[in-house]
PyMOL CGO cylinders between C-alpha atoms (Angstrom):
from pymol import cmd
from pymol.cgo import CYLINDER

trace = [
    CYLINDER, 0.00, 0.00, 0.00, 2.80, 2.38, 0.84, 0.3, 1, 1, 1, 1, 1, 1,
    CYLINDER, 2.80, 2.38, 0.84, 4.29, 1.58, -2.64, 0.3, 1, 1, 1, 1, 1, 1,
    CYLINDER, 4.29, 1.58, -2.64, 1.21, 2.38, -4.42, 0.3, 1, 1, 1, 1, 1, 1,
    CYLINDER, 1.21, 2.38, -4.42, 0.43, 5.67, -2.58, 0.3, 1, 1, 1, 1, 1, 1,
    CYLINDER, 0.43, 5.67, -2.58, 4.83, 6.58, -3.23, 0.3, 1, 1, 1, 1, 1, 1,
    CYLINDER, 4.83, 6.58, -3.23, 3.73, 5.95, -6.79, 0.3, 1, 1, 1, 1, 1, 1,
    CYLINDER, 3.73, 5.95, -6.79, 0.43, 8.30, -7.35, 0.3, 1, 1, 1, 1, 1, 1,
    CYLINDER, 0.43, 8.30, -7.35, 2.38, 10.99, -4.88, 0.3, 1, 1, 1, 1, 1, 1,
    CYLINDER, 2.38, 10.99, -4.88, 4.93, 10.75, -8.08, 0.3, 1, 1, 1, 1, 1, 1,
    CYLINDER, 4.93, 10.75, -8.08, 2.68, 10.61, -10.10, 0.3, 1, 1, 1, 1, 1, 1,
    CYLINDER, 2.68, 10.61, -10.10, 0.52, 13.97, -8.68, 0.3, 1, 1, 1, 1, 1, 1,
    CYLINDER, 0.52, 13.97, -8.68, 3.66, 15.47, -8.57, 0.3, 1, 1, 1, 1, 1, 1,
    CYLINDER, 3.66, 15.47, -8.57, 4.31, 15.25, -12.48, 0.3, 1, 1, 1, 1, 1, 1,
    CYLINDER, 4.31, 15.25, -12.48, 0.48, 16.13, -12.94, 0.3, 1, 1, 1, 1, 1, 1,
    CYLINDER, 0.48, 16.13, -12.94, 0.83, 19.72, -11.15, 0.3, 1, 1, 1, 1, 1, 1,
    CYLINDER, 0.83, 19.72, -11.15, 4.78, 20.31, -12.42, 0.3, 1, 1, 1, 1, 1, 1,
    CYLINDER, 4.78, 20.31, -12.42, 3.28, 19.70, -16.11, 0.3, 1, 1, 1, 1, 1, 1,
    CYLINDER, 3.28, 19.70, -16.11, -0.07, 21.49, -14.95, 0.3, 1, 1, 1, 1, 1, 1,
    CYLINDER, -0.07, 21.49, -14.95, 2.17, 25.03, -14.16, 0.3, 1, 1, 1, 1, 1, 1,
    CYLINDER, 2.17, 25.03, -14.16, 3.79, 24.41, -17.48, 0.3, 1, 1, 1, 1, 1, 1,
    CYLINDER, 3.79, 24.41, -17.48, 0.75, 24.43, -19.70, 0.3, 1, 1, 1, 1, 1, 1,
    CYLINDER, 0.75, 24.43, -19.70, -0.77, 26.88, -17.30, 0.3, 1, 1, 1, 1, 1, 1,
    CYLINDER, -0.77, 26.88, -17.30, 1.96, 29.46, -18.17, 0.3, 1, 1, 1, 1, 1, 1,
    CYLINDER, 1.96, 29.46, -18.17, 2.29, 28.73, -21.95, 0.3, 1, 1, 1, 1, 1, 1,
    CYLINDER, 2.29, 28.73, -21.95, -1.61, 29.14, -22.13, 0.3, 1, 1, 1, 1, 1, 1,
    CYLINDER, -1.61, 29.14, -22.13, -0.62, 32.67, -20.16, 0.3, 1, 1, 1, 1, 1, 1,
    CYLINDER, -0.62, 32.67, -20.16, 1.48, 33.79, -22.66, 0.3, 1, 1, 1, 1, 1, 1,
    CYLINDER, 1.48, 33.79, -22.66, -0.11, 32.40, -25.90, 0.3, 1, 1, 1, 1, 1, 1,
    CYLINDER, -0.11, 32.40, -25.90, -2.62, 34.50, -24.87, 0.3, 1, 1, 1, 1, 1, 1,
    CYLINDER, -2.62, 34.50, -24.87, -0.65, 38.10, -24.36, 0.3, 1, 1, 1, 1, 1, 1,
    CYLINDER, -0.65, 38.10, -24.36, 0.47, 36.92, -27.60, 0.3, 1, 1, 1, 1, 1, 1,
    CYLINDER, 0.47, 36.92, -27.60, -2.79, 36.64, -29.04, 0.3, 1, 1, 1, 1, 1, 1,
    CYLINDER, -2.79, 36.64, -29.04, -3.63, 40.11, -27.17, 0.3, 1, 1, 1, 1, 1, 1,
    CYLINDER, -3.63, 40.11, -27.17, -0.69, 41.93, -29.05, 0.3, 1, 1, 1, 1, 1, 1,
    CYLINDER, -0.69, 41.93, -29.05, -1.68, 40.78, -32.41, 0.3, 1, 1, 1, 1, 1, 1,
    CYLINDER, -1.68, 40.78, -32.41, -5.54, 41.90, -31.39, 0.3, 1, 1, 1, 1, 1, 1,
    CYLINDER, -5.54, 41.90, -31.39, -4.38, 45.12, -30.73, 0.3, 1, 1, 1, 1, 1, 1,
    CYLINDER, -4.38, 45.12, -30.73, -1.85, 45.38, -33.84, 0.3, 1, 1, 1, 1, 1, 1,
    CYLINDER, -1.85, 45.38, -33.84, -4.09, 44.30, -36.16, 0.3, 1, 1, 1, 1, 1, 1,
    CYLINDER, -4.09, 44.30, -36.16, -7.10, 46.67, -34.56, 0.3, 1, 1, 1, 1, 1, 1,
    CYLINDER, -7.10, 46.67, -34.56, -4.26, 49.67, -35.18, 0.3, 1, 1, 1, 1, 1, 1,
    CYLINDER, -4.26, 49.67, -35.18, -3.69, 48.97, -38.16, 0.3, 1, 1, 1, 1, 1, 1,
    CYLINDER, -3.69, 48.97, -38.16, -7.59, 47.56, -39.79, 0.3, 1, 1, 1, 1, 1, 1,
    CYLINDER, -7.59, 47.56, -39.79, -8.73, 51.67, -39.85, 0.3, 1, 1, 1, 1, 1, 1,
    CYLINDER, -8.73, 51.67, -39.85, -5.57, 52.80, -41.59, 0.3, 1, 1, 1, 1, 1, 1,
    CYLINDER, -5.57, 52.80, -41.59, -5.82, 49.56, -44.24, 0.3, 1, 1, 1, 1, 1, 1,
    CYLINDER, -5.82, 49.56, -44.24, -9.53, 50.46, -44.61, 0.3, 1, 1, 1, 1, 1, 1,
    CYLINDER, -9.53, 50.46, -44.61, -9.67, 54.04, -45.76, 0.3, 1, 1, 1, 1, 1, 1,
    CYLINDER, -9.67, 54.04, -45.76, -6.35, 53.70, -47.68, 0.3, 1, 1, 1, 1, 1, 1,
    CYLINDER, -6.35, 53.70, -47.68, -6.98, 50.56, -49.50, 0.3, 1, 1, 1, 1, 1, 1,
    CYLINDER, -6.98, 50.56, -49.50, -9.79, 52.90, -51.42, 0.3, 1, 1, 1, 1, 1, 1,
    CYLINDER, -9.79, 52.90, -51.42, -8.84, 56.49, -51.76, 0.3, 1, 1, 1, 1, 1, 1,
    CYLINDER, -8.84, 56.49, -51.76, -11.74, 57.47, -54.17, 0.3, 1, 1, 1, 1, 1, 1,
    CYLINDER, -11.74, 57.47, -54.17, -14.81, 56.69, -51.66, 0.3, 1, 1, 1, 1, 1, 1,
    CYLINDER, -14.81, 56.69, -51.66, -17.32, 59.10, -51.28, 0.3, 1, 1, 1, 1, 1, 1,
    CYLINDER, -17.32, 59.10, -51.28, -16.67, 60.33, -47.87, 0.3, 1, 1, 1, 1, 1, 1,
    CYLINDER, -16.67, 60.33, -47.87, -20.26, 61.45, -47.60, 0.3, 1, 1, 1, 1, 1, 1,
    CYLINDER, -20.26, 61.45, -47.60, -21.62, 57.90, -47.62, 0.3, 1, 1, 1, 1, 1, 1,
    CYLINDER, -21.62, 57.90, -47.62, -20.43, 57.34, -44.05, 0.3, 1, 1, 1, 1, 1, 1,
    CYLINDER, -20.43, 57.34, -44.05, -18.55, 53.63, -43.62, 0.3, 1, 1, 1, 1, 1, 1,
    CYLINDER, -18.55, 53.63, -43.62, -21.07, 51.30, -45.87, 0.3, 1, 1, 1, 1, 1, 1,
    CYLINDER, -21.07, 51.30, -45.87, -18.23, 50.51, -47.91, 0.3, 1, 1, 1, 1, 1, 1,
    CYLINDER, -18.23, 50.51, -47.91, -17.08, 46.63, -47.57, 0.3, 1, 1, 1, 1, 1, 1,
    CYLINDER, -17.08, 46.63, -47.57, -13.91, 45.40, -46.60, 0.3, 1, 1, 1, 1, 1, 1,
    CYLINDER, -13.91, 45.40, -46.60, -12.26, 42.44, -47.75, 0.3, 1, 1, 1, 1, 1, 1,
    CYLINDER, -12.26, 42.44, -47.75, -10.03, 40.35, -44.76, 0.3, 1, 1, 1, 1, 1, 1,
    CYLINDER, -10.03, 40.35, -44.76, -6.74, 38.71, -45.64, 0.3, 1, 1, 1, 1, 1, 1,
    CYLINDER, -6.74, 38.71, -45.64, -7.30, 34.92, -45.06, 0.3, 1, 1, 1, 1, 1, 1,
    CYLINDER, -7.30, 34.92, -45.06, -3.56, 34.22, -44.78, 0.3, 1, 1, 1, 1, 1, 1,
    CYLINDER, -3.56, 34.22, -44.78, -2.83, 36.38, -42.06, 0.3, 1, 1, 1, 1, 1, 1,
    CYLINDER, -2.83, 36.38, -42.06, -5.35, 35.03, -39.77, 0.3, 1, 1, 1, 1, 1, 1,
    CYLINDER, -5.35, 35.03, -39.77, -3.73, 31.74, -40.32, 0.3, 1, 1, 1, 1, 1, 1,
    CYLINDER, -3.73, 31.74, -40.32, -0.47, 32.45, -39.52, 0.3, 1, 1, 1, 1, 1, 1,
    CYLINDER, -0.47, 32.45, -39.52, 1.01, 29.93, -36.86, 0.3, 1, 1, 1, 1, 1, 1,
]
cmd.load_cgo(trace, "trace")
């Protein structure tokens, strides 16, 4: 019995050491994913009324947009 409970206290150990690992690599993943948010968000307005010079500016922001599919996807 001792042997078995020396086992699963190894084997809780490993569980919370690998827990902590994922736990901080899901932390910064997602200040990752933050900084993109925030780059892309800069940069979507000045895209947007660039990417079509002659709009009507009196026709308020009906115009569509087109997203770049490969930059979403980017590992």
């Amino acid at each position: 019995m001792e042997k078995l409970n020396s086992e699963l206290y190894l084997q809780n150990c490993y569980i919370i050491q690998e827990n902590e690992r994922l736990r901080k690599k899901a932390q910064q993943l997602n200040q990752e994913n933050q900084a993109l948010l925030a780059e892309m968000k800069e940069k979507l307005p000045k895209t947007s009324s660039s990417s079509n010079p002659n709009r009507d500016p009196s026709h308020g922001s009906s115009s569509t947009s087109t997203s770049n599919p490969s930059r979403s996807s980017k590992p």
